[in-house]
Backbone bond lengths (Angstrom), bond angles and torsions (degrees), N, CA, C in turn:
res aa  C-N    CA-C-N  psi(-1)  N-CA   C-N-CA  omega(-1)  CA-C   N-CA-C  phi
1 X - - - 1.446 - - 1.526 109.27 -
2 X 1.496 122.44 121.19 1.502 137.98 159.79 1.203 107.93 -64.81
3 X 1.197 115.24 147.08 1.193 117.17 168.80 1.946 104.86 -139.48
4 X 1.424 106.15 99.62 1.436 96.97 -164.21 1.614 110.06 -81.61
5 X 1.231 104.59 138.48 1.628 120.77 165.83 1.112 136.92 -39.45
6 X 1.478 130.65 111.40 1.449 119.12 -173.59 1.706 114.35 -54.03
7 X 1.442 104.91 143.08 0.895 119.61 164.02 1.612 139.88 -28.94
8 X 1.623 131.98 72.11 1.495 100.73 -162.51 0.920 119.53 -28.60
9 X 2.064 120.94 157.13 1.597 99.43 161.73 2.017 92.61 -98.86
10 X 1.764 89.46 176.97 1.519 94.62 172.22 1.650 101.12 -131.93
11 X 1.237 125.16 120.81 1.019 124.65 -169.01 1.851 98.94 -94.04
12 X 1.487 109.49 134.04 1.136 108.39 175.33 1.662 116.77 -110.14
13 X 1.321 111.13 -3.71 2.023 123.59 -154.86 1.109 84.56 -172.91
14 X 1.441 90.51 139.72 1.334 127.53 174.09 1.517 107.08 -134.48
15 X 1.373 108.05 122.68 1.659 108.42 173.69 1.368 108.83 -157.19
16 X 1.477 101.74 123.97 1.470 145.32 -179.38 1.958 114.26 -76.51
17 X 1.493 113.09 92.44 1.872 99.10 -170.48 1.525 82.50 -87.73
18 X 1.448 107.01 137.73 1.315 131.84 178.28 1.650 100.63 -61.38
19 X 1.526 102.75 -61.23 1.339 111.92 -165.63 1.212 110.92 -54.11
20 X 1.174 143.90 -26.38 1.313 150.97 -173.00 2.005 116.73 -106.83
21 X 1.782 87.37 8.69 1.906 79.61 -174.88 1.615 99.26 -94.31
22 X 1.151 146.39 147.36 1.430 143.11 176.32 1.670 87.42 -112.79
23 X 1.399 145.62 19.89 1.517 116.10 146.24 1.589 102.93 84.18
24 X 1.229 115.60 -3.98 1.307 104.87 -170.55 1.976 117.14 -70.22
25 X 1.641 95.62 -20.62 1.081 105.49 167.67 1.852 137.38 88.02
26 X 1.278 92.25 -18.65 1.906 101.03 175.60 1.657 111.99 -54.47
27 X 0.822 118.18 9.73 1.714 122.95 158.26 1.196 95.83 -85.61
28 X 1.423 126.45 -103.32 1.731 120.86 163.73 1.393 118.35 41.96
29 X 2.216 86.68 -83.92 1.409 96.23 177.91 1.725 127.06 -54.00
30 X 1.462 101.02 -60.87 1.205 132.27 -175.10 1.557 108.42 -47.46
31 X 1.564 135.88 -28.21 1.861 147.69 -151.51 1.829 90.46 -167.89
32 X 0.955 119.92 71.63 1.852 105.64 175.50 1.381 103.53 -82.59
33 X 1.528 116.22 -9.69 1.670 104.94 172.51 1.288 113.83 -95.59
34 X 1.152 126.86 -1.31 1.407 127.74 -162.34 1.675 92.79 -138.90
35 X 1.624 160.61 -1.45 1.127 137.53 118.70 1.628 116.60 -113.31
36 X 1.298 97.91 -179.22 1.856 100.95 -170.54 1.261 84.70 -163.34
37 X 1.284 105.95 163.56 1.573 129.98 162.66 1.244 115.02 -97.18
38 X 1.628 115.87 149.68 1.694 122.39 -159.39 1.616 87.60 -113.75
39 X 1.603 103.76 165.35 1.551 102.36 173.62 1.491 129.13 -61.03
40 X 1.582 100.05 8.99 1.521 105.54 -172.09 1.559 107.30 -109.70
41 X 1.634 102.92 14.46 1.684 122.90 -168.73 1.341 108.59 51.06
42 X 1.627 130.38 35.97 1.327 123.16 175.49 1.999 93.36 -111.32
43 X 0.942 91.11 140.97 1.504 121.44 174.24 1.589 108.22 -58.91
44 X 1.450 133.89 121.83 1.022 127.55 -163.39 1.986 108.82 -150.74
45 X 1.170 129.87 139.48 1.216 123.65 -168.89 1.356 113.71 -79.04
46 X 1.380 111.17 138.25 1.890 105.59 -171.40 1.732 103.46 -113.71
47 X 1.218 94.82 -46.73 1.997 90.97 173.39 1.776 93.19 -151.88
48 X 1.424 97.66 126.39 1.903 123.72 175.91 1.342 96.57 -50.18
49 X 1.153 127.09 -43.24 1.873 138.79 -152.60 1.145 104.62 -107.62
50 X 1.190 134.55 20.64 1.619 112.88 179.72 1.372 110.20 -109.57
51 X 1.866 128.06 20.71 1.043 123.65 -164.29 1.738 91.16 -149.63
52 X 0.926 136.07 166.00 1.599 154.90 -179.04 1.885 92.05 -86.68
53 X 1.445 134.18 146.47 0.777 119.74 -157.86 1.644 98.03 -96.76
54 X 1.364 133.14 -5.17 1.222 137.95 177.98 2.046 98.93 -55.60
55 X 1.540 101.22 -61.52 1.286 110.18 -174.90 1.209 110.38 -52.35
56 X 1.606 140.68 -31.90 1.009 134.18 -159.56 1.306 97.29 -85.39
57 X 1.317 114.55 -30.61 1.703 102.35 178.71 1.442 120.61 -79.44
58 X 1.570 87.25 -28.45 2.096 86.93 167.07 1.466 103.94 -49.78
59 X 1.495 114.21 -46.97 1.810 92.63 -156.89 1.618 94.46 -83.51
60 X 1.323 132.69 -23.01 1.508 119.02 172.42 1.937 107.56 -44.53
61 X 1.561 103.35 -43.54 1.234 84.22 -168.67 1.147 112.18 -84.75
62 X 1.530 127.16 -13.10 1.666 113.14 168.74 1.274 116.25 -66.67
63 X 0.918 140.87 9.56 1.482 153.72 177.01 1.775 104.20 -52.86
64 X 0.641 131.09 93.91 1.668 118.62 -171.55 1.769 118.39 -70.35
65 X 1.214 104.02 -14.84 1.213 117.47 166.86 1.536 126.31 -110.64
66 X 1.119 99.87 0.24 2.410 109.09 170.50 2.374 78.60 77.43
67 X 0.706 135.75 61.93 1.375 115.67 165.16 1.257 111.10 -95.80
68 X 1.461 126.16 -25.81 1.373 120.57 158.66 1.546 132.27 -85.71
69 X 1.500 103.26 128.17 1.156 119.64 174.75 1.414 135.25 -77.76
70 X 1.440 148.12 113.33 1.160 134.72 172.82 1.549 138.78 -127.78
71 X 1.718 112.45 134.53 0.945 92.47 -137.83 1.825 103.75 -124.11
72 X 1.261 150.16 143.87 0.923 134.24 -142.64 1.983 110.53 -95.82
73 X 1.242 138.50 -160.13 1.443 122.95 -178.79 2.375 111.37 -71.23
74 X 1.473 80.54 -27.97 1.823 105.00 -165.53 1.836 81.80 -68.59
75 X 0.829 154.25 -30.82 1.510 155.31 -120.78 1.354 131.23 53.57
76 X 1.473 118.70 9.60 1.394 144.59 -167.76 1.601 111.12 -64.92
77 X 1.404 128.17 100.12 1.528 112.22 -169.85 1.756 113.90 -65.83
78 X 1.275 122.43 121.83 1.295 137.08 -175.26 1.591 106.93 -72.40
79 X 1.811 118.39 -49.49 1.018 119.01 -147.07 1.685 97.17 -145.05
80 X 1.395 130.53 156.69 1.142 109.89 -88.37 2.173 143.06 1.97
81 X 1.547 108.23 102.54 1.611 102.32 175.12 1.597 101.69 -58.81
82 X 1.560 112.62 142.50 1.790 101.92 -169.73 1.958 84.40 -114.58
């Protein structure tokens, strides 16, 4: 029995909806080179590349509210599944 390997993902976009970020911040933790908080305490992207793209989806999913979006090279959203 095979058991085939998930697919890497490749993250191409990253997008942060303001309206929906509550600031709580575990992206931050999770990518501190790749999100930050703005003076308006909304979570905002500083460099796409400064993290392995596994991590970037860890901190998408600590997101407690899904506010980050991700999206693959095709424009295909990876992260939130809708």
């Amino acid at each position: 029995m095979s058991q085939e390997s998930p697919k890497p993902i490749k993250i191409a976009k990253i997008v942060v909806d303001p309206d929906a970020c509550i600031g709580a911040a575990p992206c931050v933790t999770v990518a501190p080179g790749v999100f930050q908080l703005g003076d308006d305490n909304k979570a905002y992207v500083v460099d796409a590349h400064a993290a392995d793209d596994d991590t970037i989806l860890l901190a998408a999913q600590s997101c407690p509210v899904q506010a980050i979006s991700l999206y693959d090279e095709e424009g295909n959203k990876i992260y939130p599944e809708e």
